[in-house]
N, C-alpha and C positions, 0 to 999 in steps of 0.2 A: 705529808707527814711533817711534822717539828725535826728539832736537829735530836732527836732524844727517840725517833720512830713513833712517837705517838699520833695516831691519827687525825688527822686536822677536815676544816671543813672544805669538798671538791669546790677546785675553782678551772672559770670557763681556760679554755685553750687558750684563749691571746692572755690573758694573763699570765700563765706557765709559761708560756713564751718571752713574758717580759723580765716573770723571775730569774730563768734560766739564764738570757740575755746578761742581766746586771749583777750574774755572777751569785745571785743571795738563795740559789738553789741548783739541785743536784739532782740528776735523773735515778731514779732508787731502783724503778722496773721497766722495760720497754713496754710490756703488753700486760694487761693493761697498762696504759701510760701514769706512771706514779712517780713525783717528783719529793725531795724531802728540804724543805729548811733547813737553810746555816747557820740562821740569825733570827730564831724566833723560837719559843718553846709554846704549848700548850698551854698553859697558866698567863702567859700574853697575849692570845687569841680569844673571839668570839667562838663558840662549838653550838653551831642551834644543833646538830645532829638529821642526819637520811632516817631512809627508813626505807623498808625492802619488799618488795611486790614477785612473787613466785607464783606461775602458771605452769602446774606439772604437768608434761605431757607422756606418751610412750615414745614417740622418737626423736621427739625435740621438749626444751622446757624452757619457759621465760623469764628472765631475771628482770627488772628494773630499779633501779635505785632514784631514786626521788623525795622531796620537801614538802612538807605535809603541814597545811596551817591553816584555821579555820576553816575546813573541810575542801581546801583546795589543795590540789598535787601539781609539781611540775617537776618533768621528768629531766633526771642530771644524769643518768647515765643508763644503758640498756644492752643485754648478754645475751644472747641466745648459744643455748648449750645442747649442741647433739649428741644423741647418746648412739651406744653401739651395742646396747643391749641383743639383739639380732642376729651380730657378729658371736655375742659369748653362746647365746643357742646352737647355734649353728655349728661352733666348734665343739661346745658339750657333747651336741650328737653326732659329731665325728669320734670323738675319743667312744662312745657307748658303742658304734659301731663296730670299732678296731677289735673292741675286747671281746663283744660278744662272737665276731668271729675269730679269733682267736682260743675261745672255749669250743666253738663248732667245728672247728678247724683241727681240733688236735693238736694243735702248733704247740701250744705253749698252755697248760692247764691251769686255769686262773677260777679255783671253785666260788661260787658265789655269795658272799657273804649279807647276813641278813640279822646280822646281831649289831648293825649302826643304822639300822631305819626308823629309828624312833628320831619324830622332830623338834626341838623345840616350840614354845611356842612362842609365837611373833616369826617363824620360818616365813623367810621370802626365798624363792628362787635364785639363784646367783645373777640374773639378767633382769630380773626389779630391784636385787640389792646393788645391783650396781647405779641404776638410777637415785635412786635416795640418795649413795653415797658419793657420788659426782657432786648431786645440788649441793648435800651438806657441807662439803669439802669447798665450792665456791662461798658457799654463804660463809662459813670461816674465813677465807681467805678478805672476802671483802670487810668480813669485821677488822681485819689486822692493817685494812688500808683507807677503812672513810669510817666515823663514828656513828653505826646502827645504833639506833632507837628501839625499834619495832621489826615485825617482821606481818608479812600481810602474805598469803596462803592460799589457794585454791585448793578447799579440802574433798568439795564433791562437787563432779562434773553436772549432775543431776540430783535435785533432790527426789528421789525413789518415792518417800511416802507423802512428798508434795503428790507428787502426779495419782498414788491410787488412793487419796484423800478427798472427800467431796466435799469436807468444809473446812472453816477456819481450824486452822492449828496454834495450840497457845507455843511462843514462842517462834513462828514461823508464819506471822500475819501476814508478811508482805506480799506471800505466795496466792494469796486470793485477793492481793488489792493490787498496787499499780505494775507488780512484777507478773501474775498470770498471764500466763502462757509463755514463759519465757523460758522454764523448767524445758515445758514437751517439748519447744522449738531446739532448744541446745541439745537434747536427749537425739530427735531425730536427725539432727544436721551431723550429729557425733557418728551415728546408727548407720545413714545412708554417703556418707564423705559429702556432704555438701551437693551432691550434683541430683539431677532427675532422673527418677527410677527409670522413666518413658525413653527419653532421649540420649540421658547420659549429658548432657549439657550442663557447664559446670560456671562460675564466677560471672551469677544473671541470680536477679531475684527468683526465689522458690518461693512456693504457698504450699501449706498445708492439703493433702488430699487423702478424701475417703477411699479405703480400697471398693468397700463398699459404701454408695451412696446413702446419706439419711431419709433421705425420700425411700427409701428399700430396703430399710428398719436397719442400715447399719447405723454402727454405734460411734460414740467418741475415743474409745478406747486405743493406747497406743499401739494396739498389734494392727490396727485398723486403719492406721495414718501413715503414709508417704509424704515424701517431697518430690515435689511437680513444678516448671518451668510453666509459666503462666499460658504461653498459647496450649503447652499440652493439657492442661487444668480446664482451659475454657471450652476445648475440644472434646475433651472427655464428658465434661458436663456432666447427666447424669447415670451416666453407664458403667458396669461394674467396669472391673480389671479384665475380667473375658471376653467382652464385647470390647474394648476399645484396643486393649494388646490381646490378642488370644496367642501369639505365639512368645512372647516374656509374660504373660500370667504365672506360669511356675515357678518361672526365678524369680518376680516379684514377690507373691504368697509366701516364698520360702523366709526371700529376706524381710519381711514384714514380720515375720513367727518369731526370727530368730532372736535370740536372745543376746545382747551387746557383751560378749566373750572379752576383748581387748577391755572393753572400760571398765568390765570388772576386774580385769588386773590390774587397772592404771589405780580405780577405785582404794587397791589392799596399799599399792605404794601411794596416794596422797594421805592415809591415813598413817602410814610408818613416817614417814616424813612431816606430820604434822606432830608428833609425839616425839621425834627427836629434836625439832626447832622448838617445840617448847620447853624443852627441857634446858635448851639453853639460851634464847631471848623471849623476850614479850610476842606473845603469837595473837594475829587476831587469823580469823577462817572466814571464807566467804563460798558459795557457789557458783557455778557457770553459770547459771542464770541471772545470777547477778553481777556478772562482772559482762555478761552480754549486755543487760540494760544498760547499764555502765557506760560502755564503749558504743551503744545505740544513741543514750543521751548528748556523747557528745562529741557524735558523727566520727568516729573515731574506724579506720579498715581492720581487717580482721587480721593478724599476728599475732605469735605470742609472748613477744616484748610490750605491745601494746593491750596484751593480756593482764599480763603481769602488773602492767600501771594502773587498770583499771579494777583490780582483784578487791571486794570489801566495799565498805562504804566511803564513799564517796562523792562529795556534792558537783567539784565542778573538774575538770582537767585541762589546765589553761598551758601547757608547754609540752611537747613531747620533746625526743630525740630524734636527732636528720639521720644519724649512724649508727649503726649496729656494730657490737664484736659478735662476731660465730665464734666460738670455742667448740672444736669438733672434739671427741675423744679419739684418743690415737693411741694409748698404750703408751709404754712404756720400755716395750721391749717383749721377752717371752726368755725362758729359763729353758725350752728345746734345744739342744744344739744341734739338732738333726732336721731336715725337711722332709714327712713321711709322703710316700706312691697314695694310692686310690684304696691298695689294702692297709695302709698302715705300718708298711716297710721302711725302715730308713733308707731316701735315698739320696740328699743330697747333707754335708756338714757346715754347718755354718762356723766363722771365727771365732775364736776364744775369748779374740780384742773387740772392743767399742770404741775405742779414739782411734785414728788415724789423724797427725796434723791439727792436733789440738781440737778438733771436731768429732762429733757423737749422732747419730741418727736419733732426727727428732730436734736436734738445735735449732733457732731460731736465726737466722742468718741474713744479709746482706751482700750480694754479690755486684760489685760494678766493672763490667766485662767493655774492655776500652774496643774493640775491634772485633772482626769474627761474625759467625752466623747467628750467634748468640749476645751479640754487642749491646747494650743496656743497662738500665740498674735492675737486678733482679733481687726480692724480697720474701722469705718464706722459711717452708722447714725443708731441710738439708736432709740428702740420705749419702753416708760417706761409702768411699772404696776405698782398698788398699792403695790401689795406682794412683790415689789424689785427684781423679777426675770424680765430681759430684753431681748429685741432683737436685733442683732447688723447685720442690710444689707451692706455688702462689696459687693469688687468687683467680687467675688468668689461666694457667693450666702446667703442663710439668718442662722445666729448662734442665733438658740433661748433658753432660758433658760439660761442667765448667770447671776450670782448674782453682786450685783451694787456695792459688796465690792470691786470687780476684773476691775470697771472698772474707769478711769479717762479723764475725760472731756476735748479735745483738743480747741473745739471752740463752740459759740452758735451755735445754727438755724439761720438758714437767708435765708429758704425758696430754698434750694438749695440741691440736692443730689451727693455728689462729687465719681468719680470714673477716673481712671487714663488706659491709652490705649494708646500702641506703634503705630507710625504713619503711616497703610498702607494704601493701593488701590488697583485697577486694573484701569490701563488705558483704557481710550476710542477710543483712538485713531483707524484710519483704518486700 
């Protein structure tokens, strides 16, 4: 950023390093790492402008930020953000549980009210509005610290009426020219996790499999297609699923019927998140299908930060990133002061305080421990006690017990658990 916080354009690490060095800049944020100008404003700068690649998923979601120019991209930065959506389920139907026994119980009569069930519309569940609102909440924050252009969008994982279409569609040509079959392949790989029905064997080329053989009038239809591990494909040859598994026949059939439950939730939240990034920058949309071609064209492993770069159109992608930031969601705290039993009793009180020694669970810390069983630099988020002995989660695993003399505060909380990871994959590819 300028000396004024206005956004400026991301420059490589040894260069912040030099700025830093020669004094003509200031560290603005630890994490992401954001340095600000003391001697330079906006209006003296070149600004070409990023531009923003998001691959929504259900338990993780891809950010990348990247330069886009004559249909090439190279990737300047790349986020992956976990969500805990899972976590908010999970507690919802604890609290549903408490109450309803607490009505069944006699305890406490809590009659049930049925005069607030009418939903809005646009209603998401609190654990998809959480995801939307996480990603929007970074994509904000990244506008406040690199100058977005654009924003690029994984709006369908699948195109639906690609697949039960048998001809050209106007407006959606590509799906019968050089992108076919890339729709069914992303649908099934999404369907079955990547691995084979047969063996269970996962990060090895899959192919395409009849449950029933064409030779024995089955069809092409997606309830009819598995993914298969190439010796088991070539082994099965042309025998149903009865004859070649008779004893996972059942649970194969089953899962082959069933219907993709999660993607159609993930489906309602890329669509709420594609309607509120429009509403506030330049939105383009693309499909998994095409951001699979994408990232096939150009040999690219399968992640979803290198999702993200690869999201829309796209002619070449000549730079990734070596480094990832994770941004896990951690909350913020909780407004309980109570810790309830198994029925929903209170049983344990939590403190009224959040600082102890200038420190808050969830800060962002620095510990350099001279001696002891714990001697090192340790780096992460801080969980405090009253006694001043702390706990410090990196990305290596948890240092508890270190005293609060040894340690110094890098950033607040802000509801985020940061950890750092080199950028690989295994391809999907056949």
């Amino acid at each position: 950023m300028d000396k004024n916080h206005i956004p400026l354009q991301p420059c490589p690490p040894a260069r912040a390093r030099k700025l830093l060095t020669k004094k003509r800049a200031v560290v603005a944020r630890h994490t992401p790492f954001t340095i600000r100008l003391t001697d330079r404003t906006a209006a003296e700068s070149e600004i070409d402008g990023v531009e923003i690649g998001i691959d929504p998923g259900s338990k993780h979601t891809g950010i990348a930020l990247f330069t886009h120019r004559a249909g090439e991209r190279r990737g300047r930065y790349a986020l992956q953000l976990d969500h805990r959506g899972a976590q908010i389920k999970k507690k919802l139907g604890q609290r549903a549980g408490y109450r309803r026994r607490r009505r069944s119980a006699n305890l406490r009569h809590r009659s049930p009210r049925f005069s607030n069930r009418a939903r809005p519309r646009g209603w998401l569940a609190p654990s998809l509005r959480h995801r939307v609102e996480t990603t929007l909440g970074w994509v904000e924050r990244l506008c406040r610290w690199v100058p977005v252009r654009a924003v690029h969008v994984e709006r369908l994982a699948f195109d639906t009426h690609a697949l039960s279409a048998g001809k050209p569609l106007e407006g959606a040509q590509y799906q019968q020219g050089t992108l076919a079959g890339y729709e069914v392949r992303e649908y099934l790989l999404a369907k079955f996790n990547r691995a084979c029905v047969y063996c269970g064997i996962t990060n090895v080329p899959l192919n395409l499999d009849h449950v029933y053989p064409r030779s024995r009038t089955g069809s092409d239809r997606v309830s009819n297609l598995v993914l298969a591990c190439v010796p088991c494909n070539q082994t099965k040859a042309d025998r149903s699923v009865e004859e070649f598994a008779p004893k996972a026949a059942a649970r194969i059939l089953a899962q082959a019927k069933a219907p993709l439950r999660d993607a159609a939730a993930a489906q309602s939240t890329r669509w709420a998140l594609w309607q509120a990034l429009d509403q506030r920058l330049p939105t383009r949309v693309g499909s998994g299908g095409r951001t699979k071609f994408n990232r096939d064209r150009n040999q690219l492993p399968k992640t979803h930060t290198l999702d993200a770069l690869a999201v829309g159109k796209v002619e070449a992608i000549t730079q990734t990133v070596a480094r990832v930031l994770v941004a896990g969601c951690a909350g913020r705290g909780r407004y309980a002061r109570t810790t309830p039993d198994r029925y929903g009793f209170p049983r344990l009180r939590a403190a009224r305080r959040k600082q102890y020694f200038s420190f808050a669970t969830g800060d962002l810390v620095r510990a350099v421990v001279p001696s002891g069983k714990r001697a090192g630099t340790h780096t992460g988020r801080v969980l405090v006690r009253a006694r001043g002995s702390f706990d410090i989660t990196t990305g290596h695993g948890r240092q508890a017990g270190i005293n609060h003399k040894h340690i110094r505060l890098l950033q607040r909380a802000d509801g985020y658990a940061y950890t750092f990871r080199k950028e690989e994959g295994v391809s999907s590819r056949p």
